[in-house]
Wavefront OBJ file of the C-alpha trace (Angstrom):
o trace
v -16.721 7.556 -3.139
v -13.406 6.935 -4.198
v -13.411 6.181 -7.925
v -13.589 9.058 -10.725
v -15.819 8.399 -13.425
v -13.881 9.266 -16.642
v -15.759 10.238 -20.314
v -14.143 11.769 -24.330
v -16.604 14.699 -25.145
v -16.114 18.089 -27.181
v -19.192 19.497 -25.838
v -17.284 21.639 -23.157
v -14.000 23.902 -24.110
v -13.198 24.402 -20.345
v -13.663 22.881 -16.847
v -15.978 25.846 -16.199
v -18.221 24.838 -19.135
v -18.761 21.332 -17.973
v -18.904 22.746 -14.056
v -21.959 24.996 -15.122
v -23.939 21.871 -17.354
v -23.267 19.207 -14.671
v -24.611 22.528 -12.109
v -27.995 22.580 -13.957
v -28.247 18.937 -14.204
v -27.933 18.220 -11.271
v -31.202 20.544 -9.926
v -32.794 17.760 -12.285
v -31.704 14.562 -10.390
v -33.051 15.760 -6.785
v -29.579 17.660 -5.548
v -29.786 20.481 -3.910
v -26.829 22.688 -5.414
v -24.552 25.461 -4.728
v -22.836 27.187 -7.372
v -19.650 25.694 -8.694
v -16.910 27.096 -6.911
v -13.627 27.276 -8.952
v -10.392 25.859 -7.259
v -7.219 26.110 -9.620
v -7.691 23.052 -12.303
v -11.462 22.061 -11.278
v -14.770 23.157 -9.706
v -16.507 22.122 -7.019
v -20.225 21.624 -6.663
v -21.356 22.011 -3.166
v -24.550 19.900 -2.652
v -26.959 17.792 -0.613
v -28.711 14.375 -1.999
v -30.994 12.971 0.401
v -29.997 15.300 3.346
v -26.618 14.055 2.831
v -24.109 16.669 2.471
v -21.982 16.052 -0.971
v -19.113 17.070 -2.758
v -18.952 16.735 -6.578
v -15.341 17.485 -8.034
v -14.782 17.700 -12.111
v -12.432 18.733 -14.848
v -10.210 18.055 -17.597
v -7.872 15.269 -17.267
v -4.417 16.190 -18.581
v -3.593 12.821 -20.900
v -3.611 13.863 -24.432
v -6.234 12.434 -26.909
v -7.928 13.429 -30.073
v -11.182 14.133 -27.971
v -11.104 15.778 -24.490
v -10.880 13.404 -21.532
v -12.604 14.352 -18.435
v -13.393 13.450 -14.683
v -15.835 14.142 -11.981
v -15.953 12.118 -8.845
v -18.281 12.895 -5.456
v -17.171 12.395 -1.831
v -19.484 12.613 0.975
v -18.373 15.750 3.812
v -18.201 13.894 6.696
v -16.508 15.319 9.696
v -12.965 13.984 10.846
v -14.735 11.912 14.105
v -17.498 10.466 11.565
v -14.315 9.335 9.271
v -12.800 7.455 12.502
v -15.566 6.159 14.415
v -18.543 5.286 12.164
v -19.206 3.956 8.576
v -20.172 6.153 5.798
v -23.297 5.755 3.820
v -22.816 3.516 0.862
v -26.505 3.229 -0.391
v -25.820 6.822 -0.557
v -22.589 6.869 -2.501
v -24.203 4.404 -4.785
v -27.077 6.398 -5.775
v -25.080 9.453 -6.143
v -23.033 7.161 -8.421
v -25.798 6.359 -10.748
v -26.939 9.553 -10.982
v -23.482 11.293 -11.916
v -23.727 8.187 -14.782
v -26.887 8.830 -15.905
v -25.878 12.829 -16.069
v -22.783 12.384 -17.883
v -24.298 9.634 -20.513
v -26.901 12.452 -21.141
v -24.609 14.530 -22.941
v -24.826 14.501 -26.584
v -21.502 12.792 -27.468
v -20.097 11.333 -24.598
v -18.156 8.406 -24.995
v -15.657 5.878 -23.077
v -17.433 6.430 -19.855
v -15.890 4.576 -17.223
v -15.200 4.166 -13.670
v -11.399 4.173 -12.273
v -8.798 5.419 -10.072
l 1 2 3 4 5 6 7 8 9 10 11 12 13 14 15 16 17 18 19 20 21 22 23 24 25 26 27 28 29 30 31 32 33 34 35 36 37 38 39 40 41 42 43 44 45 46 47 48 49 50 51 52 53 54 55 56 57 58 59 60 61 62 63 64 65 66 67 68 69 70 71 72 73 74 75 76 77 78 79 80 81 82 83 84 85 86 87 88 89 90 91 92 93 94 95 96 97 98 99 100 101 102 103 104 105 106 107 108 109 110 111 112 113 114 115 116 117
C-alpha cells in the first residue's frame, strides 16, 4: 500500500481531529481498531481488517492552499522475512483501499480526493 490518498476539507482543525473521525469510522467498515497513537506530525491507527494486521497513517500535508490538504495512507505489518520471501496480500490492500475512499468521501465537504505518491 504505497500510495497516499490525498483530500481539501475544513472539517478537522488538527491531525488529531481527523485521527479521532477516521478512528470511529473505521469500527463502521469491519476494522478492528486501536486508538490513534500520536507520532510527531501524524497519528497512527493500529488495526486489523480481515485478520490482517494494518497500519493506517494520516495528517495534514504541509503545501499551502485556501482549504486544508490532507493524507492518510495504510501499509500492511508484515514482518522483515514476510517482506523478503513471500508476496503481500493485494486483495487485501485493495479492499482496505476502497474502504479508506469510501470513509474519506463520507465527510461532509471533502473534495479533490485522489490517489498519489
Amino acid at each position: 500500500m504505497n500510495q497516499n490518498l490525498y483530500f481539501k476539507t475544513s472539517k478537522f482543525d488538527s491531525a488529531r481531529q481527523l485521527s479521532g473521525y477516521v478512528y470511529s469510522q473505521l469500527q463502521h467498515l469491519s476494522f478492528e481498531t486501536e486508538k490513534p497513537i500520536e507520532s510527531e506530525y501524524m497519528f497512527t491507527i493500529n488495526s486489523k481488517f480481515n485478520g490482517t494486521d494494518i497500519d493506517i497513517f494520516m495528517g495534514k500535508n504541509d503545501e499551502e492552499s485556501d482549504i486544508p490538504l490532507w493524507q492518510i495512507w495504510a501499509e500492511q505489518r508484515v514482518s522483515l522475512f514476510k517482506k523478503l520471501f513471500s508476496k503481500h496480500d493485494e486483495e487485501i490492500e485493495m479492499l482496505v483501499r476502497e474502504k479508506l475512499e469510501i470513509l474519506v468521501k463520507s465527510i461532509h465537504d471533502a473534495s479533490s480526493v485522489e490517489w498519489g505518491i
